[in-house]
VMD Tcl script that draws the C-alpha trace (Angstrom):
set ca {
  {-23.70 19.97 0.58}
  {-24.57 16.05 1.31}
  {-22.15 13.66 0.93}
  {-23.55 10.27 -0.06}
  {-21.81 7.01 1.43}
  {-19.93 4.81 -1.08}
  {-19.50 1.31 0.13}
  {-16.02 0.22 -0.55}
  {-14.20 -2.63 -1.47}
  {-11.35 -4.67 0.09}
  {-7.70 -4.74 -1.58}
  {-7.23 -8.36 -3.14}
  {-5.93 -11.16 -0.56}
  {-2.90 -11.75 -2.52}
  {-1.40 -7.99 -1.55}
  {-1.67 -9.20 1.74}
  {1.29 -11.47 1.12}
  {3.27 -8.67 -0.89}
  {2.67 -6.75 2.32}
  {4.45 -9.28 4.20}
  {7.31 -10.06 2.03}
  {8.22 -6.07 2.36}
  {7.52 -6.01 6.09}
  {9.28 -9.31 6.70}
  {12.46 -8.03 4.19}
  {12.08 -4.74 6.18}
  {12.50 -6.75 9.31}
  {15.24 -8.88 7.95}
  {17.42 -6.15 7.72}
  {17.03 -4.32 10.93}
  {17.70 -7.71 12.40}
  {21.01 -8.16 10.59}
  {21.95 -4.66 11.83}
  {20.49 -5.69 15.25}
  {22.85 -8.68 14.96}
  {25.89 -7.09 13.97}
  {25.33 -4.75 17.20}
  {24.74 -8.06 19.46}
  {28.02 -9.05 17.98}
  {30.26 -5.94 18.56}
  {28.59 -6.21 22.13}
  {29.23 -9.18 22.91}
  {32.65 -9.00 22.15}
  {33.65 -5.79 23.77}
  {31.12 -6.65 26.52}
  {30.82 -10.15 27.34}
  {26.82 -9.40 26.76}
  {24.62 -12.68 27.22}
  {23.61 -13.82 23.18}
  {19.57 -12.26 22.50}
  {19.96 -9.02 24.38}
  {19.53 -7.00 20.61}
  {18.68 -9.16 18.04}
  {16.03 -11.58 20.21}
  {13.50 -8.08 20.79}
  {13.85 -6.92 17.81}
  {13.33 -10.26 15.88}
  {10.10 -10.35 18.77}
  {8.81 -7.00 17.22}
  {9.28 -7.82 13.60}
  {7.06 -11.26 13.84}
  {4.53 -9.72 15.97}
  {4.96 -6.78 12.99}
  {5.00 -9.15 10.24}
  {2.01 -11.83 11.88}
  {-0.72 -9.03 13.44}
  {0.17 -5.15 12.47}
  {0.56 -6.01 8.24}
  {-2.69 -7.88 8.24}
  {-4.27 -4.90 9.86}
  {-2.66 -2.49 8.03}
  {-4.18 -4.33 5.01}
  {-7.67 -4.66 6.03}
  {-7.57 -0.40 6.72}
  {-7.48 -0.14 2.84}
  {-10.62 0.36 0.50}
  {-11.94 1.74 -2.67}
  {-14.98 2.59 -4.50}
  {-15.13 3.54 -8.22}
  {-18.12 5.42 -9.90}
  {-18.45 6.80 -13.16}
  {-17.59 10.15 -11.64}
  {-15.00 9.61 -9.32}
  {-12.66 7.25 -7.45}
  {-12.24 6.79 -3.84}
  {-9.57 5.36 -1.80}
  {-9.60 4.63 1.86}
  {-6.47 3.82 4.11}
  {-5.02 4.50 7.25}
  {-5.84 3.29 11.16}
  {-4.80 5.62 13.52}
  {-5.28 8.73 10.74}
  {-8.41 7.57 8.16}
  {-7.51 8.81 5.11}
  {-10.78 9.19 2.38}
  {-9.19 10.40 -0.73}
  {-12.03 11.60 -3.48}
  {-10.69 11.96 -7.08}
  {-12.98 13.49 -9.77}
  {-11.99 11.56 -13.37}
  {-12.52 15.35 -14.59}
  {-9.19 16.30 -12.85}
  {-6.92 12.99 -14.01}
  {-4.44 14.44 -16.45}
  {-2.53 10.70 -16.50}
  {-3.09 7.28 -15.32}
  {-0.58 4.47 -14.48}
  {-0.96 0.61 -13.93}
  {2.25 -1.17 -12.72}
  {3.37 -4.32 -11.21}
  {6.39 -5.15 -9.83}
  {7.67 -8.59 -9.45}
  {5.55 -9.03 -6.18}
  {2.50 -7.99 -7.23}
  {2.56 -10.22 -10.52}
  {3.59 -13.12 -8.23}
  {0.09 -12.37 -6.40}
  {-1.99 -11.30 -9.28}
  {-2.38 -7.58 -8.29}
  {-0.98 -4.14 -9.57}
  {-1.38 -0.62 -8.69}
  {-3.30 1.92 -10.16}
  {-1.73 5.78 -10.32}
  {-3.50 8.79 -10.76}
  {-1.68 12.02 -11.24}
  {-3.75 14.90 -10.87}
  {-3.81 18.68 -11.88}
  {-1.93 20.51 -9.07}
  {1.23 20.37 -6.82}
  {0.60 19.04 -3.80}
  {-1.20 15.74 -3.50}
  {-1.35 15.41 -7.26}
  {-0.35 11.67 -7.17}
  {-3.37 8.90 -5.75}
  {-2.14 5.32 -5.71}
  {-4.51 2.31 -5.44}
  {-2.42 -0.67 -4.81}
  {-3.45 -4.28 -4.36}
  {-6.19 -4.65 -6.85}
  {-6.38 -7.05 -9.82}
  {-4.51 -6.39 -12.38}
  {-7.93 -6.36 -14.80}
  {-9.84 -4.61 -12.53}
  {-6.89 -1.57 -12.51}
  {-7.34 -1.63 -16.42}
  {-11.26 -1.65 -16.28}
  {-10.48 1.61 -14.08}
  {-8.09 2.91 -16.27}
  {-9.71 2.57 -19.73}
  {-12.91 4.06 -17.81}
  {-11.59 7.42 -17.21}
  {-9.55 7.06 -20.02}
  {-12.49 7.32 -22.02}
  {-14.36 9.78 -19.35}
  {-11.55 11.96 -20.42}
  {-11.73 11.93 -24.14}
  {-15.19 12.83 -23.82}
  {-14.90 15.88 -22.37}
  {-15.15 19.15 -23.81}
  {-11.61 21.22 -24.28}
}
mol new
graphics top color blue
foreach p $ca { graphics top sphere $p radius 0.5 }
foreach p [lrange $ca 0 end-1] q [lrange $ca 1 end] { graphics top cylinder $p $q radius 0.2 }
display resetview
């Protein structure tokens, strides 16, 4: 069986931020627990101010600044009239193929983020157990509804 390559498209710019905001928020909160450590350290210890909190607010901008924009770039899909494919992943490349014949339900949400940056993600729930959920965030909100009406009308088409 030959597989035949499917270029695939970037995730939308503005998910980029969204990506920060979560990593950053992420970040913020370690730190605050970092903090509270430093604190209860420095007071039962005499510990210099920074020991905790200073690496750990170092590893959440490096985080925030180089890993999330990397993280983002890693992302792709491709949409035929037969199928969808996502891409994701750095270390472990993830190509996820999804037949519209097998989409039994279809999603597009946005939470406040996403509508701040124009983008919303697309759900596809599956026949089976395992794996039966594919998510395509980052995407324009139109674009996830072009999807969705597609196989929504791929599906109403086929024979029962």
């Amino acid at each position: 069986m030959v597989f035949e390559h499917v270029p695939l498209h970037p995730l939308e710019r503005g998910y980029l931020g969204v990506l920060r905001i979560r990593a950053a928020f992420g970040w913020l909160m370690v730190g605050l627990v970092a903090a509270g450590i430093e604190v209860f350290l420095h007071w039962r210890t005499d510990a210099p101010p920074g020991l905790v909190a200073g690496p750990v607010i170092l590893l959440g901008l490096v985080s925030v600044v180089f890993f999330v924009p990397r993280r983002w770039r890693r992302w792709g899909y491709a949409f035929t009239e037969r199928e969808l494919h996502i891409a994701h992943g750095w270390l472990v490349r993830v190509h996820t193929v999804v037949p519209v014949s097998r989409v039994q339900h279809i999603d597009v949400s946005q939470g406040p983020l996403e509508r701040g940056a124009g983008v919303a993600t697309l759900s596809l729930h599956t026949a089976g157990t395992e794996n039966s959920l594919v998510a395509l965030p980052g995407i324009r909100r139109q674009r996830a509804e072009e999807i969705r009406d597609a196989i929504r009308d791929r599906i109403s088409d086929a024979p029962w």
